[in-house]
KOLVO-835182 format. One line per 8 residues: number of its first residue (from 1); their letters; for each residue x negated, y, z of C-alpha. Coordinates in steps of 0.02 Angstrom, whole numbers, plus 50000, padded with zeros to 5 digits. Layout:
BEGIN
NUM> a> X Y Z; ...;
REM end
This chain:
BEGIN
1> xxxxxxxx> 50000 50000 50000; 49865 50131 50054; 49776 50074 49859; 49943 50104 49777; 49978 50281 49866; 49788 50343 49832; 49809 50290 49648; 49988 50402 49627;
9> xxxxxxxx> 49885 50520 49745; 49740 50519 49584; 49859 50535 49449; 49937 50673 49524; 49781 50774 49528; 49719 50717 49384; 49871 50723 49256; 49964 50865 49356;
17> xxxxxxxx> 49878 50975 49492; 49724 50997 49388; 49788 51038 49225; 49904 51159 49299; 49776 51242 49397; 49673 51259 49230; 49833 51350 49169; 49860 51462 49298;
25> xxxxxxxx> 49702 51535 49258; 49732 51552 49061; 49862 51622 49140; 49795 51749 49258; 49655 51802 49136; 49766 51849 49014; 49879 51945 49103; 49725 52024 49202;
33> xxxxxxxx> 49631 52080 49052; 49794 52149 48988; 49822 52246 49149; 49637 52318 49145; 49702 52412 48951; 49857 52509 49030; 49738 52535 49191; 49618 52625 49055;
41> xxxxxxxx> 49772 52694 48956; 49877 52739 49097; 49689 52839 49198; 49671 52927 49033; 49875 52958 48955; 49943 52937 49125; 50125 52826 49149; 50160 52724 48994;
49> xxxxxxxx> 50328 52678 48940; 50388 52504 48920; 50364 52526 48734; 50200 52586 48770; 50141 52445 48851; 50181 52327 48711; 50090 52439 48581; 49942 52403 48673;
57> xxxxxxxx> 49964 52209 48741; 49797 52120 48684; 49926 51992 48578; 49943 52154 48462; 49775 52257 48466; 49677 52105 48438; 49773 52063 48277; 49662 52225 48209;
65> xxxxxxxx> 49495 52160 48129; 49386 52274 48216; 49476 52253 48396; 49441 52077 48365; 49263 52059 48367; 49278 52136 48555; 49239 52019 48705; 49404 52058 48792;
73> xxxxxxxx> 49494 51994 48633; 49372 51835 48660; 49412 51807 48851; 49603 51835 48806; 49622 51706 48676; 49499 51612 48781; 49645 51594 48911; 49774 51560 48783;
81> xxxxxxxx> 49659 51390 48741; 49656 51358 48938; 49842 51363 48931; 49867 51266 48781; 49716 51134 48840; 49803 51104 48995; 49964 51076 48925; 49902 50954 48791;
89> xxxxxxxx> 49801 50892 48933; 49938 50848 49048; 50072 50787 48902; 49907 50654 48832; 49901 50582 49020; 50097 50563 49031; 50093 50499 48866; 49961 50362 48914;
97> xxxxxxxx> 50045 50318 49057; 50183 50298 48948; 50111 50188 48841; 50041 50078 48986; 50207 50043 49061; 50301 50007 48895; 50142 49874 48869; 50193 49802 49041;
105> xxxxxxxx> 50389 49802 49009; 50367 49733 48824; 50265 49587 48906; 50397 49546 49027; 50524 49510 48892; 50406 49429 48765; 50264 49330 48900; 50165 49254 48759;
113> xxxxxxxx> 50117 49455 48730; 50043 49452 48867; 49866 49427 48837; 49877 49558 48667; 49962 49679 48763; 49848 49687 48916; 49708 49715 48818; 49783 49848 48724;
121> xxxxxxxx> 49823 49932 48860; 49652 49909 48972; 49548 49979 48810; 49711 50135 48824; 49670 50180 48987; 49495 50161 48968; 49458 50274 48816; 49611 50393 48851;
129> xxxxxxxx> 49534 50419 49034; 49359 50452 48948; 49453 50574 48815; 49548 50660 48966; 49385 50689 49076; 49288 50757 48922; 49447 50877 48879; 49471 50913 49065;
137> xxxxxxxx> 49278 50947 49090; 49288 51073 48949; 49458 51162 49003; 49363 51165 49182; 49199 51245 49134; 49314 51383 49011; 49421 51411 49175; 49268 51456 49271;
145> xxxxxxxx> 49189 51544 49151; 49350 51649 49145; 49337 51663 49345; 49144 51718 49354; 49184 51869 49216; 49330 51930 49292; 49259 51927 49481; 49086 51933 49454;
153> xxxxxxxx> 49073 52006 49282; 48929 51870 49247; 48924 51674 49171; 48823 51577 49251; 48778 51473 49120; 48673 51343 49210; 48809 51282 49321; 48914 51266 49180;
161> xxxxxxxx> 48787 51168 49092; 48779 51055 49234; 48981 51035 49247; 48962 50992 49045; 48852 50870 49090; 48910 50769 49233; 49091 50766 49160; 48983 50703 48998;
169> xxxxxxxx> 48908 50582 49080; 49085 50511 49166; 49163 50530 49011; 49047 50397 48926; 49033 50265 49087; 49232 50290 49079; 49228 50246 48901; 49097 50111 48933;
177> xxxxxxxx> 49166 50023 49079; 49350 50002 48948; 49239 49891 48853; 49184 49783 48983; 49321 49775 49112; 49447 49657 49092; 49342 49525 49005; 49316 49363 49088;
185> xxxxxxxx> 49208 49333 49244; 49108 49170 49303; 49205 49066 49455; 49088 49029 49597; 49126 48902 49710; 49049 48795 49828; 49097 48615 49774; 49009 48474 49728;
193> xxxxxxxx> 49011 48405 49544; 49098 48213 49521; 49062 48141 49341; 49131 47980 49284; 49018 47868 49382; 49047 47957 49567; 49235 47931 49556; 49289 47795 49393;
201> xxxxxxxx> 49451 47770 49486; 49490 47942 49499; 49445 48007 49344; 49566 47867 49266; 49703 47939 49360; 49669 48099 49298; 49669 48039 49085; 49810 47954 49130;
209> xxxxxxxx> 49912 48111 49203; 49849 48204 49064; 49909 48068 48928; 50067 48084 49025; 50081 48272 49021; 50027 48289 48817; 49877 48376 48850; 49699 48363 48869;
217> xxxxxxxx> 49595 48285 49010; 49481 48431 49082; 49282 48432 49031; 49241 48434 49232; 49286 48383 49400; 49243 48478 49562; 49294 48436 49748; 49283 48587 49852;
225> xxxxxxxx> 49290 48600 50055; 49440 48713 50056; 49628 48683 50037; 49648 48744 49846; 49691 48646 49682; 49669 48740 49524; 49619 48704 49350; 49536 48829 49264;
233> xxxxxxxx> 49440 48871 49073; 49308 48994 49120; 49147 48962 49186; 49111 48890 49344; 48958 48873 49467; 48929 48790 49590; 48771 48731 49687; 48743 48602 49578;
241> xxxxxxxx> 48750 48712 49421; 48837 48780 49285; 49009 48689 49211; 49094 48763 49036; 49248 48705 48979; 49406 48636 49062; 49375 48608 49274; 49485 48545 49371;
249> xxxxxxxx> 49457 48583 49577; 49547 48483 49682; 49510 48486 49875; 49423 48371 49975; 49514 48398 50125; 49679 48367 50028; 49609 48210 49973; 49614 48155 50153;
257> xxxxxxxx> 49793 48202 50172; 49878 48154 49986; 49943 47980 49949; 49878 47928 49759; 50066 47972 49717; 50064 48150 49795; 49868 48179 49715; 49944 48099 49549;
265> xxxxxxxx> 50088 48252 49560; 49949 48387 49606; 49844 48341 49451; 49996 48345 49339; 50055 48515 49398; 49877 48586 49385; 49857 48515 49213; 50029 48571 49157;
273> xxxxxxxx> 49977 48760 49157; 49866 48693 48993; 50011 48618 48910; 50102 48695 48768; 50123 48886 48791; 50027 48895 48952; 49876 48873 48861; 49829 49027 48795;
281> xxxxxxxx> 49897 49107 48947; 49779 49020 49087; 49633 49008 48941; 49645 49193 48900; 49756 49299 49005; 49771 49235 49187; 49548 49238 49212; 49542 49428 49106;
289> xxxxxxxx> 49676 49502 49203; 49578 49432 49372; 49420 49485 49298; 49494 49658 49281; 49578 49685 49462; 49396 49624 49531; 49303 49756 49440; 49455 49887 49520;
297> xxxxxxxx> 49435 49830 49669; 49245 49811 49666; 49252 49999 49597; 49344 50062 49744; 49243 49980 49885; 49066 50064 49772; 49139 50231 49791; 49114 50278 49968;
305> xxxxxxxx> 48936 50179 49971; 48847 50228 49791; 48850 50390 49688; 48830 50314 49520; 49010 50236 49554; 49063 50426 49536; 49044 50427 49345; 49214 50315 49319;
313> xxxxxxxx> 49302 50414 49459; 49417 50496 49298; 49448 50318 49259; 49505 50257 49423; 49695 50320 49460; 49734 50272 49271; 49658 50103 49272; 49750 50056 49434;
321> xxxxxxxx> 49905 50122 49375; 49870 50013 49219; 49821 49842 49341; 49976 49888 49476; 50112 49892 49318; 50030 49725 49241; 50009 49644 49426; 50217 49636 49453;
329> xxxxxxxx> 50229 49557 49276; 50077 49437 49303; 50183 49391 49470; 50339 49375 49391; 50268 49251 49230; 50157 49174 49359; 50299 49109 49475; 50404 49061 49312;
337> xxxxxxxx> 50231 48974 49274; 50241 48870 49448; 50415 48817 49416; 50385 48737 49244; 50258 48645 49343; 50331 48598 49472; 50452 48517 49344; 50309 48430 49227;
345> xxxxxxxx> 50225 48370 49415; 50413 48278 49449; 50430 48203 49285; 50235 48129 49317; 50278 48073 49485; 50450 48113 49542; 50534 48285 49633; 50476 48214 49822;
353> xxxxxxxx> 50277 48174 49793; 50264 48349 49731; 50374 48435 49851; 50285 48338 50013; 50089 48375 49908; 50159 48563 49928; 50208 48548 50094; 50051 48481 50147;
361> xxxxxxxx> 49951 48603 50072; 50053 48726 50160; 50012 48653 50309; 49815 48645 50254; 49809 48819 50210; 49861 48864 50402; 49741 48739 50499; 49594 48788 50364;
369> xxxxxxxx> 49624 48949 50432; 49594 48900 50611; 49468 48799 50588; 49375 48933 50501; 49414 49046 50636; 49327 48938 50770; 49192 48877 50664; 49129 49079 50661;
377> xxxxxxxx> 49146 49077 50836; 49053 48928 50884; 48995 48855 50728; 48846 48729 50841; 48987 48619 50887; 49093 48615 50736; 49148 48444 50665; 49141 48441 50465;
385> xxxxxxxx> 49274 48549 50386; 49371 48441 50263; 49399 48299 50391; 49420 48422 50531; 49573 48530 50444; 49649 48387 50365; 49636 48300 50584; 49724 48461 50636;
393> xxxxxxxx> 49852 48446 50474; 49888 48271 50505; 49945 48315 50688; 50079 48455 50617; 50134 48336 50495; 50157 48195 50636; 50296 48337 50704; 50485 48289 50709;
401> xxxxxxxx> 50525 48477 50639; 50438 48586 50486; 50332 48720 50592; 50446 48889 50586; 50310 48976 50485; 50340 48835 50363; 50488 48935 50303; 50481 49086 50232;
409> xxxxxxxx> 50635 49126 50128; 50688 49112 49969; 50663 49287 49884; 50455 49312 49850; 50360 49484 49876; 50343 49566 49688; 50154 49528 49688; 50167 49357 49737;
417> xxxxxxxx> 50116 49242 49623; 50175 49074 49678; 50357 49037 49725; 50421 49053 49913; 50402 48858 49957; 50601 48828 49980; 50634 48884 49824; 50515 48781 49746;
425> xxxxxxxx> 50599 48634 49860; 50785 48706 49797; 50713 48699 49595; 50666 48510 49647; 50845 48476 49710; 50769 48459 49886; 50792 48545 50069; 50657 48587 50172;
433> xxxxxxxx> 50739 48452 50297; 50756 48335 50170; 50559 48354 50118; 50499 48347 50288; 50555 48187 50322; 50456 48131 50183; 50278 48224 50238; 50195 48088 50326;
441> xxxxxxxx> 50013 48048 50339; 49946 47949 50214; 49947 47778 50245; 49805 47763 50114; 49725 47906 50097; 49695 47976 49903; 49514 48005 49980; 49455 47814 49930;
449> xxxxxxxx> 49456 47862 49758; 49291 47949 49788; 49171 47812 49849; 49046 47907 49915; 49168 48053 50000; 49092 48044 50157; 48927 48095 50104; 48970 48236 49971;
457> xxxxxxxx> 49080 48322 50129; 48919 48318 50209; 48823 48399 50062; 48960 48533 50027; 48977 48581 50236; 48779 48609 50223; 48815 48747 50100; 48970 48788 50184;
465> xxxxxxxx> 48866 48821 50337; 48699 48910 50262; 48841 49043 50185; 48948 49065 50342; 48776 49078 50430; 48751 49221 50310; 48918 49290 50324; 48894 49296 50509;
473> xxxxxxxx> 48720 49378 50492; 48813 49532 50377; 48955 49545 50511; 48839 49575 50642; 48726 49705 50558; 48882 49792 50491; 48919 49805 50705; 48756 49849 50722;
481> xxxxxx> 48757 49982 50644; 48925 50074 50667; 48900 50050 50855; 48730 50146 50814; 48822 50277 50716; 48935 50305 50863;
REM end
C-alpha cells in the first residue's frame, strides 16, 4: 500500500504539479514583462486607457520586425513555449498512462495478449518516461532561466548546463533500463539436481503424468528444502550448476508428506500450466512480468542507498503504475490458470488426491515457517529441515478439525495469484470438511521414490545452513549499525 500511494504520489508530481508549475511561470513572465511596458509607458505618458494597454501588449508590438529582434520579445515568447511545453507535457503523460491501462484492460479480455501487450507497454513507459524527463528537463532549465532574468537580471548558464545534463543523463538510463527490464531473469534456488539414475521410479511417474496430460516431460528435475512445487522454462541454478530448459521443483519435504497418488496430482497440475495455451504464457509471460516487478522493486530499495539509482527516478512512478495495472490482471489470469489445473490434476488422479496435496501444502507452508523461525534463533540444535517441517505437518494433519487459519474465505485479495483454498476445494466439488477427512499421513510416503533422500536432505540443509548463517551475519550488522547511528 505505502508502494502504491508513493507511485500516485510520483505521477502526480511528475505528470501534474511539475508541469503546471513550469506554466505558471510562462505564465508569470509573460504577464510580468508585459507589465514592465505600461510601467515604462504609463512613467513617461502617465495613465493608459484600456485601449491603450492593448496597443502596446508584447502579443502586438512584437509582431513588428524590428520590435522583434528585442530580448523582451525573446523572454515573452520564451514563456509562451513554457506554457505550451507544459501543456503538451502533461497531456503526453496522461496519454501514456492511457495507453498503459487500455494494454492492461485489452489483456484481461483477450489473456493470450498478454505477453504482446506487456511488452508493448513496458518499452511505452520506458521510452515515454525518457521522452518526458528530456522535455521536462528542457521546460525546467527555460523556466529558470526565465526566473534568474526577471529577479536577478542574469543566466547563470553553468547551472543550467548542469540541469541539461543530469536530466540528459536520466533521460538515457530511463530509456536504457526500457530495454532491459522486463526481460527474463535466472531462478536461483538451493536444490539438489536428480537425473534419471538418482530417482528411475520417479522420473517414470513423471513421463507418465506428462503422457497423460498431452504435453512434454520437463528437461530437469530439482528437489528443494522448502514447501514449493513449480515448473518453470527459464534458467535455473542451483549449487550444483546451471539447468536450461523445462524444470520441474518439487519439495523434499512434501515428498515426506504426499502419497504417490497426491505427488502423481502435484506433478500433473504443475505440468498442466505447459499444456495447450498455458504454454506461451508460463514460457514467455509469467518469468518477464516477474523479471520486471524484481527490477521495480530492486529499483526502489537502490534509491535511498546509491546515487546512480537517481538517473531512472523519471522512470519510476510510470513504470509502477505500468507493473500495479498488469499485477491485478496477472492475478486474475493466474488464479483462472490454477483452476484449469486443478481440473487437469483431477482428471490425472481424481478431485480428492489433489485437494488433500493442497491441503497439505497449506499446512507445510505454516510449519516451514516456524521451523525457520526457530532455526534463526537457535540454529546449533536444529534437526534437518525437510524431515523436521514435514514432523511438525504430520502432527496438524493427525488433528480431528482443519486448523482455523486453514480457512480463509472464498473471495481472494486482487493481487493474489492462487485461489483462496475453499474455492479451489468448491471447483473440485469438495468441502473443506469433506477434504480433511481425507488428509492423513502417508502411509507410504512419496519420499521412497528417491533412493538416496536421506542423504541429498543432508547435502541441501548444508547449504541451507552456510546461507542462513549468512543471512544471520547481515541481520546482525544491519543492528549493528542502526543501534550505532542512534
Amino acid at each position: 500500500m505505502e508502494d502504491t500511494a508513493q507511485s500516485k504520489a510520483g505521477l502526480v508530481v511528475l505528470l501534474l504539479l511539475l508541469p503546471v508549475l513550469i506554466w505558471i511561470t510562462g505564465w508569470y513572465t509573460r504577464h510580468h514583462l508585459n507589465q514592465f511596458i505600461v510601467d515604462i509607458a504609463e512613467a513617461e505618458f502617465g495613465p493608459l486607457t484600456a485601449r491603450q494597454r492593448e496597443r502596446i501588449h508584447l502579443s502586438v508590438l512584437c509582431q513588428d520586425p524590428e520590435v522583434s529582434k528585442e530580448d523582451i520579445c525573446f523572454y515573452y515568447q520564451a514563456g509562451g513555449w513554457l506554457q505550451w511545453g507544459s501543456f503538451l507535457s502533461a497531456v503526453g503523460g496522461l496519454g501514456l498512462l492511457w495507453f498503459v491501462n487500455h494494454q492492461a484492460n485489452q489483456s484481461r479480455n483477450h489473456y493470450e495478449q498478454l505477453p504482446q501487450r506487456f511488452r508493448q507497454a513496458v518499452q511505452a513507459a520506458g521510452l515515454g518516461a525518457g521522452c518526458l524527463g528530456v522535455t521536462l528537463t528542457v521546460l525546467l532549465a527555460g523556466a529558470l532561466a526565465l526566473v534568474m532574468v526577471i529577479i536577478a537580471e542574469r543566466i547563470w548558464v553553468g547551472l543550467l548546463i548542469g540541469i541539461v545534463i543530469v536530466g540528459g543523463a536520466a533521460a538515457l538510463s530511463t530509456a536504457s533500463a526500457a530495454l532491459s527490464w522486463g526481460k527474463p531473469l535466472e531462478h536461483t534456488e538451493i536444490a539438489s539436481i536428480i537425473g534419471w539414475d538418482d530417482a528411475p521410479r520417479l522420473w517414470r511417474l513423471i513421463h507418465e503424468v506428462a503422457q497423460d496430460i498431452g504435453t512434454s516431460p520437463p528437461d530437469n528435475l530439482i528437489l528443494t528444502l522448502d514447501p514449493s512445487c513449480y515448473a518453470v522454462e527459464v534458467p535455473v541454478t542451483t549449487p550444483d550448476g546451471q539447468l536450461d530448459g523445462r524444470t520441474l521443483c518439487l519439495s523434499l519435504g512434501l515428498l515426506y508428506l504426499f502419497d504417490e497418488r497426491e505427488l502423481r496430482a502435484v506433478i500433473a497440475h504443475e505440468l498442466a500450466h505447459f499444456h495447450g495455451e498455458g504454454t506461451r504464457y508460463s514460457r514467455e509471460y509469467a518469468p518477464t512480468f516477474r523479471a520486471a516487478a524484481d527490477a521495480l522493486e530492486n529499483l526502489r530499495q537502490s534509491l535511498g542507498r546509491d546515487l546512480r539509482a537517481l538517473g531512472v527516478l523519471p522512470l519510476l512512478p510510470i513504470f509502477a503504475f505500468t507493473i500495479e495495472r498488469f499485477a491485478h490482471v496477472t492475478a486474475e489470469h493466474s488464479r483462472e490458470r490454477e483452476f484449469l489445473a486443478d481440473e487437469t490434476a483431477a482428471h490425472v488422479a481424481g478431485s480428492t488426491a489433489i485437494a488433500t496435496a493442497l491441503a497439505k501444502v497449506a499446512v507445510a507452508a505454516i510449519t516451514w515457517r516456524v521451523y525457520l523461525r526457530q532455526f534463526l534463533e537457535d540454529p546449533d540444535d536444529a534437526p534437518p529441515a525437510a524431515s523436521a517441517f514435514a514432523w511438525l505437518s504430520a502432527r496438524i494433519l493427525d488433528e480431528f478439525l482443519p486448523p482455523p487459519w486453514l480457512a480463509t474465505g472464498k473471495t481472494p485479495h486482487p493481487i493474489d495469484t492462487h485461489p483462496p483454498l475453499e474455492a479451489r476445494f468448491e471447483a473440485l466439488g469438495l468441502t473443506l470438511q469433506e477434504v480433511w477427512l481425507n488428509v492423513k499421513p502417508a502411509p507410504v510416503a512419496a519420499a521412497t521414490l528417491v533412493p538416496d533422500i536421506v542423504e541429498l536432505e543432508a547435502e541441501l540443509f548444508a547449504h541451507f545452513q552456510t546461507l542462513t548463517d549468512l543471512l544471520r551475519r547481515v541481520l546482525k550488522a544491519k543492528e549493528t549499525q542502526s543501534s550505532s547511528t542512534q
